[in-house]
N, C-alpha and C positions, 0 to 999 in steps of 0.2 A: 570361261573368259570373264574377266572384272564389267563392270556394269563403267556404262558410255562413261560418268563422274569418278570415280573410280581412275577409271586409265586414265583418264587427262590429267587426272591431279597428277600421277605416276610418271607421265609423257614432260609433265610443265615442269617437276621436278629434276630431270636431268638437266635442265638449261640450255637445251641446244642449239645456240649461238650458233652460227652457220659458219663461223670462224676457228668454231673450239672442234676441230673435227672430233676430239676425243668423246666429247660430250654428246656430239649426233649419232657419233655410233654404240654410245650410251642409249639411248633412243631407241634406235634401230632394232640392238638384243633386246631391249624389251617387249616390243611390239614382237620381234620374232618367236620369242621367247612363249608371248601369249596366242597368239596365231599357231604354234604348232603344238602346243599343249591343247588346242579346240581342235586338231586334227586340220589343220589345213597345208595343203602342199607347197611347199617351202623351197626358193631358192635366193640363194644371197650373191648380188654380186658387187663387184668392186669398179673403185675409179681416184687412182691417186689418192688411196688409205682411205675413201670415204668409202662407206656399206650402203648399198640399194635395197631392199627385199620387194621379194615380188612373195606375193602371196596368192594362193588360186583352189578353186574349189575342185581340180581335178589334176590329176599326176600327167608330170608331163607337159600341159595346154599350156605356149608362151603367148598362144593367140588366143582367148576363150571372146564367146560372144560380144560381151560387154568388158572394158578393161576401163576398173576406177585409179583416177591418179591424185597425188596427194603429198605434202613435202613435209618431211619430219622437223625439217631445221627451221628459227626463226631469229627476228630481229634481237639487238643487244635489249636489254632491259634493267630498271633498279631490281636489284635480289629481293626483293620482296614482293616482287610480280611474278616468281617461278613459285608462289606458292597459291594454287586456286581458289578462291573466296567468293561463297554466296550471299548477293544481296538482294533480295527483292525477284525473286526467280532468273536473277543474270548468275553468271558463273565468270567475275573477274579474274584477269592474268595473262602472264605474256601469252600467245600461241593460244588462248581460246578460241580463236575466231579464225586466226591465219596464222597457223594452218591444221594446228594440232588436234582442234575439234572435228573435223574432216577427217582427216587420218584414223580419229575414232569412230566415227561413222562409220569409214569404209573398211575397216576391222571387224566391225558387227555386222555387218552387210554380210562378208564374205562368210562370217560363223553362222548367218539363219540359213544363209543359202548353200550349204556343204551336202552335195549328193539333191541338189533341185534343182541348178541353172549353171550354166558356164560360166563363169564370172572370175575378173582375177584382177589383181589392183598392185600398182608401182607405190612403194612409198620411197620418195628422193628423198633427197638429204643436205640439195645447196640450192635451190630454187632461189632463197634472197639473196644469191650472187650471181646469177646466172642458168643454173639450170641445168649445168652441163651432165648431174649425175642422169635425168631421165633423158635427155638427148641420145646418151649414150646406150640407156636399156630399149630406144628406139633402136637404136644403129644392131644392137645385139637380135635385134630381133622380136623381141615385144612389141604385143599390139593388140587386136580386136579384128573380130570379124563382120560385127554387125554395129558395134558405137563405142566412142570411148568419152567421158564423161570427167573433167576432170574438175576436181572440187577445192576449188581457189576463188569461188566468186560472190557476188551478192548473195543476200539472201531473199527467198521468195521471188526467187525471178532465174531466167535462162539466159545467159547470155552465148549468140551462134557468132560473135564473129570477134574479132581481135584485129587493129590496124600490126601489120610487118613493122621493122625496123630497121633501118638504116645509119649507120653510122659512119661517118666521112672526115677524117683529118685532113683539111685544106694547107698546102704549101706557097708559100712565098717568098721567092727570093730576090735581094738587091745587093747596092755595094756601099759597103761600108765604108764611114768618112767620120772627120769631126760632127760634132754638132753646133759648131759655129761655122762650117762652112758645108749646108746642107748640097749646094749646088755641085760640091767635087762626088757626091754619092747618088743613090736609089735607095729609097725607105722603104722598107720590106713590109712594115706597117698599112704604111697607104696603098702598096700595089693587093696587100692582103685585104683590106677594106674595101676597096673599090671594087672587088671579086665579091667580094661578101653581098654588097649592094647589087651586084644585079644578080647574084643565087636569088636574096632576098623574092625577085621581082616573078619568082616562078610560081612563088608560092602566097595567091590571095590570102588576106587576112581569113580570118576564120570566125562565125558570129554561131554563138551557142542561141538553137539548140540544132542548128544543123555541123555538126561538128566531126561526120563523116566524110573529111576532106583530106589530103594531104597535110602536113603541116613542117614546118622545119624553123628548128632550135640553134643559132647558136651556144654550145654547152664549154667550151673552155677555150681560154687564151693562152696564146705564149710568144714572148719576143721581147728580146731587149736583154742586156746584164746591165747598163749602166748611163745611170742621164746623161751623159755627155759625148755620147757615140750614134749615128745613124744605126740603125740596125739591119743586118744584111738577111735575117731569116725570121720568118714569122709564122707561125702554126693558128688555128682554130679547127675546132674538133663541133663538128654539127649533127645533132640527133635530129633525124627523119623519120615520120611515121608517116606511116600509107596504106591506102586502104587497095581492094582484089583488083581497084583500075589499073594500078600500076606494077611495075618490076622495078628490083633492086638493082638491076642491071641497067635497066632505061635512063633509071633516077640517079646515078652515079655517071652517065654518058654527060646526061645535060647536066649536073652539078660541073664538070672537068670544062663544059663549051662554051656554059655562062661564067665561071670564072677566070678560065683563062691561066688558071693556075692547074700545078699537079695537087693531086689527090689520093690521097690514101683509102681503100677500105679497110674500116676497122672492124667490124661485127653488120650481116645480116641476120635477117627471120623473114619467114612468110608472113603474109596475112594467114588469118583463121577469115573462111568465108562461107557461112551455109545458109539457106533458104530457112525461114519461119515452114515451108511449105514442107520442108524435108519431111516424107512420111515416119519417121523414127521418132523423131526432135517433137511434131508436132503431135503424137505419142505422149510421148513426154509431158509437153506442158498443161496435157488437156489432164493426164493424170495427177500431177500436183492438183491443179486448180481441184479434181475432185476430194483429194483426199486432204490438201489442208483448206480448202473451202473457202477461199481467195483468189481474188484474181492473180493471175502468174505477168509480169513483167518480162515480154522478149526484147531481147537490147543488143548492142555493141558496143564494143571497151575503145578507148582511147589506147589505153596502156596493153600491157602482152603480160601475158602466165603461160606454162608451160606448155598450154595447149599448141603453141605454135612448135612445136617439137614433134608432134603428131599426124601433122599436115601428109606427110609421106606415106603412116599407116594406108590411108586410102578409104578411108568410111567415114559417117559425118562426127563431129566432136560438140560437144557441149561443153557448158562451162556452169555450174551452179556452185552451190555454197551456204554455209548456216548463217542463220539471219544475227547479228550482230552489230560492233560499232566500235568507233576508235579505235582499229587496227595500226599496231606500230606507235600507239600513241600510250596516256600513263592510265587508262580508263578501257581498256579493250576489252570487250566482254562479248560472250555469246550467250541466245535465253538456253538456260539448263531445258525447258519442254522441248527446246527444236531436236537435238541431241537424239531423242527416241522416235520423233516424228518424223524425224529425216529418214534414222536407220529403219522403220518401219514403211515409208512412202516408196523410198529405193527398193527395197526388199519385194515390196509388191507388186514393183514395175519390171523386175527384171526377172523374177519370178513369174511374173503371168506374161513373159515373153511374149509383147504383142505385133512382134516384125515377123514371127511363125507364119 
């Protein structure tokens, strides 16, 4: 197998745009390609023309001990960002840092530990749209037995928990009139706002740095074709995040009772919610901290990664990630040292299986 720099230059040269399916599953046979030329057990599966690989250190195991997850596809970028470049010990370019240098990670993980530990690793392929292709290698049956660990996150640090997701298209409707004579109608506008203003009211402000609250978003408008009509229908579409006090279910009850309007579900997720104390997790961190010789950072995300998709497996999930910066942005870079430190730290942790 090609060395951690090597495959990522390899990886960031297909381009894979989470849009261009052709180009992820450009990706996809490469990674497959080198994963089974190391002799690692191989299956590919499918999801509306997009390619999944799982990859595993034993024939057969769609549950091995530990199962690393990881997304082949990335954000659009200038063409001159799919080409890898080192400055200063960083290794710029699209997908160095998210997600692609993970992916090589956890390629090299799976190739020290072949015939040592159970280990077996999803690489998706639409994470920056959704997520749907590892949702799916859940639903199929993929998972862990004892942790699954998925590698989309900071670096130098564990993150155990991720706020659920809620998303809710709120309806409003009235009766259409001129707009010089507003009194023969009902403004689908205002009866839409004034729902909006007491949702609002469910949900405290929020003061950083306690920021493990509920929170809700109005994220898009619609209403109206033309200045000179009342308008009889009005939409707003609201992103909700919540953390393991709440349910989606709850939270869409009282959205419908404080506005008074109908409402649509559009997309859930769970929260991701586990103990610092979880004995596996806390494994984990005590082991970084010895082996890169720093303190470890345990935290919670505001936002979701696909660990929420995992929720179901039934064991604890973590969330880590190589230490980098300006992800998505024109500066994205990961340090070339973490690359071996990482694939050598993981290696030793899931090798010297300490939940035995």
């Amino acid at each position: 197998m090609r060395d951690g720099v090597e495959l990522l230059c390899a990886l960031a040269a297909c381009r894979p745009v989470s849009a261009d399916v052709s180009a992820v599953n450009h990706a996809v046979d490469l990674l497959w390609g080198e994963l089974e030329e190391a002799g690692l057990h191989i299956v590919v599966e499918e999801l509306a023309g997009r390619r999944i690989l799982y990859a595993a250190t034993e024939p057969g195991c769609t549950r091995p001990e530990v199962l690393l997850n990881a997304h082949l596809d990335v954000v659009p970028a200038e063409p001159e960002q799919y080409e890898i470049r080192e400055t200063d010990g960083r290794l710029y370019g699209r997908g160095a840092c998210d997600c692609l240098g993970n992916c090589v990670v956890a390629a090299r993980v799976l190739h020290r530990l072949k015939g040592r530990a159970s280990v077996g690793a999803v690489f998706s392929s639409d994470e920056e749209i959704g997520g749907e292709t590892t949702a799916a290698m859940v639903e199929r049956g993929y998972g862990a037995t004892r942790l699954v660990l998925v590698m989309d996150g900071g670096g130098y640090a564990l993150t155990v928990g991720q706020k659920g997701v809620l998303t809710v298209r709120l309806r409003a409707r009235g009766v259409a009139c001129h707009a010089a004579e507003p009194w023969k109608g009902e403004n689908a506008i205002d009866r839409l706002i004034a729902g909006y203003l007491r949702v609002r009211k469910l949900f405290p402000e929020v003061q950083p740095p306690d920021t493990w609250q509920n929170t809700l978003v109005a994220s898009r408008l619609s209403a109206g074709t033309v200045s000179n009509r009342v308008p009889d229908a009005a939409e707003m579409t609201l992103n909700v995040r919540f953390t393991e006090q709440s349910t989606a279910a709850d939270l869409l009850e009282q959205l419908v009772a404080a506005s008074g309007l109908d409402a649509d579900c559009l997309m859930e997720c769970p929260p991701v919610a586990f103990s610092p104390d979880t004995p596996i997790l806390r494994c984990l961190v005590e082991h970084m901290q010895r082996f890169l010789d720093r303190p470890i950072e345990v935290n919670r995300l505001n936002g979701a990664t696909d660990a929420r998709h995992f929720v179901r497996a039934g064991v604890p999930i973590g969330i880590i990630g190589l230490p980098g910066a300006d992800v998505h942005g024109a500066g994205e870079f990961v340090e070339r040292a973490a690359l071996a430190m990482y694939e050598e730290m993981l290696a030793g942790f899931i090798g010297a299986r300490p939940w035995a």
